[in-house]
N, C-alpha and C positions, 0 to 999 in steps of 0.2 A: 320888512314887515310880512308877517305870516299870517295866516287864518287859524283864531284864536287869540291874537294878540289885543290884549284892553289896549282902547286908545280916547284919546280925549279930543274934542274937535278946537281947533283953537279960535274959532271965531262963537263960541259958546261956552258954557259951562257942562255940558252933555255929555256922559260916558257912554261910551259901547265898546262891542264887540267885532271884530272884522270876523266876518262867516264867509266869504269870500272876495278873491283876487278879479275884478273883473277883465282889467285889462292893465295896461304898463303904468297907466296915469289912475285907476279908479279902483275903487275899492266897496266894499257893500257893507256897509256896519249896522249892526244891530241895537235900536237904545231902548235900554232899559226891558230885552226882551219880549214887545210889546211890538214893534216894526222894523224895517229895515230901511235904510235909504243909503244912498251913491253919494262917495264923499269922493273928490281928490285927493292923490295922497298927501298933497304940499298941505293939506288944509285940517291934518290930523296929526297928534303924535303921541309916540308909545308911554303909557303910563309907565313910571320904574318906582321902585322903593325908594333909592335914591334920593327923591324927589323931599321929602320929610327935612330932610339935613341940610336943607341950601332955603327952604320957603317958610319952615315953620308950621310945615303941615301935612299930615300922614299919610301915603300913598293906600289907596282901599287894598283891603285885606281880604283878598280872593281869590282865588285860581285863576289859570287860565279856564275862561270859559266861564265862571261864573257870572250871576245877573250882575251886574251893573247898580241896580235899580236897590236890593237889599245894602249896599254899605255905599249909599248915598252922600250918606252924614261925615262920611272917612274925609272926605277930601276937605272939608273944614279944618279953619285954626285951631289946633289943641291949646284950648286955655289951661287945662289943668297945669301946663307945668312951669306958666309964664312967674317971676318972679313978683315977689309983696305979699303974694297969698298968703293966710294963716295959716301955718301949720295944725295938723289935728289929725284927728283919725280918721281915715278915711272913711265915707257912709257904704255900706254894703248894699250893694245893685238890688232893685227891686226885682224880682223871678218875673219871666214871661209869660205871658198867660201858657204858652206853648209847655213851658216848665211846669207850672202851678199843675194843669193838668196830667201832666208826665206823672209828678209826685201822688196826687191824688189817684191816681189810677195804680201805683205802683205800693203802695205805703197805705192809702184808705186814708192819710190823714186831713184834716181841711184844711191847711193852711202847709205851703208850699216854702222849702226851706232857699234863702236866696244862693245865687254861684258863691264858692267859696267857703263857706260854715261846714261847717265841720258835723260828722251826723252822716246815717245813711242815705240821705238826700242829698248829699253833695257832689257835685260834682257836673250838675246841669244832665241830667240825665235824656235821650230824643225819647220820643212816643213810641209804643212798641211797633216793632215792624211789620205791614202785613208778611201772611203766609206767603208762600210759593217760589218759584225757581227766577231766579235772576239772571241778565245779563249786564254785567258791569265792569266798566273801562276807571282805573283805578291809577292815579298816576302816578308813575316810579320817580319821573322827573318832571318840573315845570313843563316841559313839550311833548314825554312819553309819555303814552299809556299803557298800563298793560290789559290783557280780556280776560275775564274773571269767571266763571261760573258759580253762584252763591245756591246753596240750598237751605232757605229756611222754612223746611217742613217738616214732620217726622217717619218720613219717610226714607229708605236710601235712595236711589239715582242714575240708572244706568245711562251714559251717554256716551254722545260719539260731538267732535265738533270741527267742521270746515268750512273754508271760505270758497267764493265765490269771486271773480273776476270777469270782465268782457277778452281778457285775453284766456282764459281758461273759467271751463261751466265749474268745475269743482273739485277741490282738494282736499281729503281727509287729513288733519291735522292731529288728532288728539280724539282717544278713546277709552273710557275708565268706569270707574262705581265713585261715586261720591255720599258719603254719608249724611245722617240729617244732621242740621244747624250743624254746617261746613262751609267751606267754599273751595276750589283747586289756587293750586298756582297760577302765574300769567299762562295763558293757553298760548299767546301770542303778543306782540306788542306791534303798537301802533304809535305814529308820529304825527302830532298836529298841523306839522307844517305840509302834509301828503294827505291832507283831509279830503279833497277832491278826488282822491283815486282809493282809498280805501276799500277795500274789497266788503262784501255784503260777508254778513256769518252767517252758519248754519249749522243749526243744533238738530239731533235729535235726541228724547229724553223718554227713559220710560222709570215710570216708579217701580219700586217694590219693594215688598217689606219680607223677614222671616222670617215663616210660619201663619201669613194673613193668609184673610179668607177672601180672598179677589185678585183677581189679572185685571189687568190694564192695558187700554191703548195705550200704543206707540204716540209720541207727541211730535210734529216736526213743523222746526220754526226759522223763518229766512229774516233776517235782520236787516238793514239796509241802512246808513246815516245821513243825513239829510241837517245842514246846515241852519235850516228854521225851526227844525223840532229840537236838533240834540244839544245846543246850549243850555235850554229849559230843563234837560233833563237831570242836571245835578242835583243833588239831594244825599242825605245821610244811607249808607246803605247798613242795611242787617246784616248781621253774625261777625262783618270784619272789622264794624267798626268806624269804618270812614267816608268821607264824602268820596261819590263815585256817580258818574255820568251811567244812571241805572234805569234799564230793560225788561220788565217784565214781560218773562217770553211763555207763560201759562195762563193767559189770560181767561183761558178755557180750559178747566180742569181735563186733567183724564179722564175718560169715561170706564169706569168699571166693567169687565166682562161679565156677564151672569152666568150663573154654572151651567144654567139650561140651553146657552146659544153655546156653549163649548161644545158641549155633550151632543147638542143637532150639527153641528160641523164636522165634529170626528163621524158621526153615524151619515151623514150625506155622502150616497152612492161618486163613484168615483165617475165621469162621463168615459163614455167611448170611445169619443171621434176629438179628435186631436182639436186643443183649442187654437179658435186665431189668435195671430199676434194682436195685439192691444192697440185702438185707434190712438189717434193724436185728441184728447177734451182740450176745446181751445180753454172753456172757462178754469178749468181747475191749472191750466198750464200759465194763464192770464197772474190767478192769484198767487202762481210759486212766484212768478218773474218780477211782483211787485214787492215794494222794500217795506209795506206796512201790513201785509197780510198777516190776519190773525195765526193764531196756532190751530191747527185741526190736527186732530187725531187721525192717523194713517188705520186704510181700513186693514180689518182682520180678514186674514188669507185660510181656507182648511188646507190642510194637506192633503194631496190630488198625486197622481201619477207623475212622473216627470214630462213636461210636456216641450213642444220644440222654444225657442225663446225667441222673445218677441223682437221680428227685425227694428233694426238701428231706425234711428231716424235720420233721415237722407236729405242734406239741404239741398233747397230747390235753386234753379237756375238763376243767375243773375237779373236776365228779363224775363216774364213768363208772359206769354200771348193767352190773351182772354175769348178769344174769339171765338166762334161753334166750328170751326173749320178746325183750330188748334186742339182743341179740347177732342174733340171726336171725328180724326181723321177718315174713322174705317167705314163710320154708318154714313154715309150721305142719301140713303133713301130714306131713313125716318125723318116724318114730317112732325115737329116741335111749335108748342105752342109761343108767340112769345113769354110770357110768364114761365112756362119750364126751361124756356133757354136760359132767361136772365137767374132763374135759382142755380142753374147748371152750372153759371158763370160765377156766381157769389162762393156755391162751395166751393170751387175750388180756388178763387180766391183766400175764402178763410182758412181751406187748408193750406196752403202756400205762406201766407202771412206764418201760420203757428209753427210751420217748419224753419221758418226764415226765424223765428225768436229762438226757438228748442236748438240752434243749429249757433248762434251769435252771431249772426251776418250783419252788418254793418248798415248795409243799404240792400231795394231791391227795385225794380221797376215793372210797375206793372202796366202792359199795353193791355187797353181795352176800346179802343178805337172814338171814333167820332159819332155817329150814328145820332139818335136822339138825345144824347146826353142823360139818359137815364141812371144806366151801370155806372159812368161817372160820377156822378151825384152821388149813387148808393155808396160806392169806395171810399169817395170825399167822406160822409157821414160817418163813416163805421169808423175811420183812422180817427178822426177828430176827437171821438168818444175812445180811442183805446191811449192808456197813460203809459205804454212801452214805447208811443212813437214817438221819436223827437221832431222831426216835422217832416212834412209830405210838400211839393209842390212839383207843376207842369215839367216831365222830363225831355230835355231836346228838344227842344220846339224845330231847331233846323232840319231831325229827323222824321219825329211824330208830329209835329205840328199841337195839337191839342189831346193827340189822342194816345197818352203814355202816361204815369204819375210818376216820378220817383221819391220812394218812403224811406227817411233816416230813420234805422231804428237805435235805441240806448243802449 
């Protein structure tokens, strides 16, 4: 049994999803899309086609991965082909409202032609697609997928695309132009049953067209898959055609450059005095590391002198000592308020923390002593609110006693 596997519970009539393996005996199924719950495995089993030939009744007609909940009615006894029936002509399927609107929209006509008839209406046409750039996992086989990049805009498409790992920050994969209403080849493929380690994608995309009158931000977008949102996300995709587990990764257009902020960019004096290297922004480094952050537009750089480049960033120690004594060995005659100590202590906390994610450290522990329990409290609150941690609790108690945390990070 894998994740993605339809199964059925046998002490109900209820279909799901398995979205994950919890452990040797359980399993997390999802029904109808709608919630999940812990099944054992003895207490489930795998839907098969099969099934149709031996019971008298048709196994639902759906991928892996799809709802459950839409071909409900599948798992019912097919009367149609039981014998005694009259023979006759078959009646042709009334159109879906889904359809009727298709045709109306598509033809101007009022009245929607059913599946099947013959006529430029045939053929069950989907709604038109929205605009914009795609990410879509398209399957080559009932367990592969392949990654898609779809463009359905009128513009072309310049990108770059790689993934992301905890054992590696990032790998350039794949780099091209893609044209409008296109899509590439598999960029990469993926296996359902290695859903849990999946690596995060990462696009970057910038439009342009031949001969337009506008530049564009750069767009760059971190994808990440997530077992509760990406069964839901099947759906018909644009330009190729078929149902495809689909990502809209432009969810914020580009922003146009104006001629006038070009024009002040090329004319802004060049500076002097050699720039510093670039601090660690915990928040924008927060929003790359998470798997649902929107698309932002990368800022626009002028061209400037060549300047030195910006040191690496350097992960921090396994344990890091919080203490004013650690932090600031060399001044011991400035007298510090409390309140500037405990800020003294936080930053470099949060720097620490942003190096320890930028750097994929696993774990770190932070000593910050016993004292009033203040600073601990404060560390406790900030982990709690940050969704990169996997969980934080009391490090060592046989060394620190109380006064150490150690933080898993993801």
């Amino acid at each position: 049994m894998n994740v993605g596997d339809r199964v059925r519970l046998l002490t109900g009539t209820e279909e799901g999803i398995v979205t994950r393996l919890l452990d040797s005996e359980l399993v997390e199924v999802a029904i109808d899309n709608d919630f999940t719950i812990p099944v054992l495995r003895r207490e489930v089993v795998v839907v098969a086609h099969e099934e149709g030939k031996n019971f008298d009744r048709a196994a639902p007609d759906y991928g892996p991965g799809q709802t459950p909940g839409k071909n409900a009615n599948a798992s019912k006894k097919d009367k149609s082909k039981r014998p005694g029936q009259s023979a006759g002509p078959p009646r042709p399927p009334q159109p879906s409202l889904q359809q009727a609107l298709a045709a109306v929209a598509s033809s101007g006509a009022g009245v929607a032609k059913p599946a099947g008839s013959s006529g430029p209406g045939a053929g069950g046409k989907q709604p038109a697609a929205a605009k914009g750039l795609f990410l879509a996992l398209v399957h080559q086989s009932p367990e592969l997928l392949g990654v898609t990049l779809i463009n359905n805009t009128e513009a072309d498409v310049l990108f770059t695309y790689g993934e992301e790992t905890s054992a590696r920050p990032y790998r350039a994969l794949a780099a091209d132009k893609l044209g409008p209403k296109a899509s590439t080849k598999p960029l990469s493929f993926l296996h359902l049953k290695d859903f849990e380690t999946w690596p995060a994608a990462v696009f970057q995309l910038l439009p342009t067209k031949l001969n337009g009158d506008a530049a564009y931000e750069l767009l760059t977008k971190r994808q990440a898959f997530k077992a509760s949102t990406f069964y839901g996300s099947q759906k018909p995709a644009p330009v190729i055609g078929k149902d495809a587990y689909l990502f809209q990764l432009d969810e914020k257009a580009a922003a146009a450059i104006a001629p006038e902020k070009l024009a002040e960019e090329a004319a802004a004096p060049v500076p002097t005095a050699p720039a510093k290297p670039a601090g660690v922004d915990a928040a924008a480094l927060k929003a790359q590391l998470s798997g649902d952050a929107p698309a932002k537009p990368a800022a626009v750089v002028a061209a400037a002198a060549p300047a030195k480049p910006a040191a690496p960033i350097v992960a921090p120690p396994h344990e890091v000592d919080l203490h004013l004594e650690a932090l600031r060995p060399d001044n011991k005659e400035e007298e510090l308020s409390n309140t500037a100590i405990l800020r003294l202590q936080l930053d470099a906390f949060e720097d620490t923390l942003s190096r320890a994610l930028a750097t994929n450290m696993h774990e770190i522990v932070f000593i910050h002593g016993m004292g009033n329990g203040v600073l601990r409290k404060e560390i406790h609150r900030q982990l709690s609110r940050n969704k990169d941690i996997k969980f934080f609790e009391d490090a060592r108690k046989e060394k620190f006693g109380f006064g150490a945390t150690l933080v898993r990070l993801k």
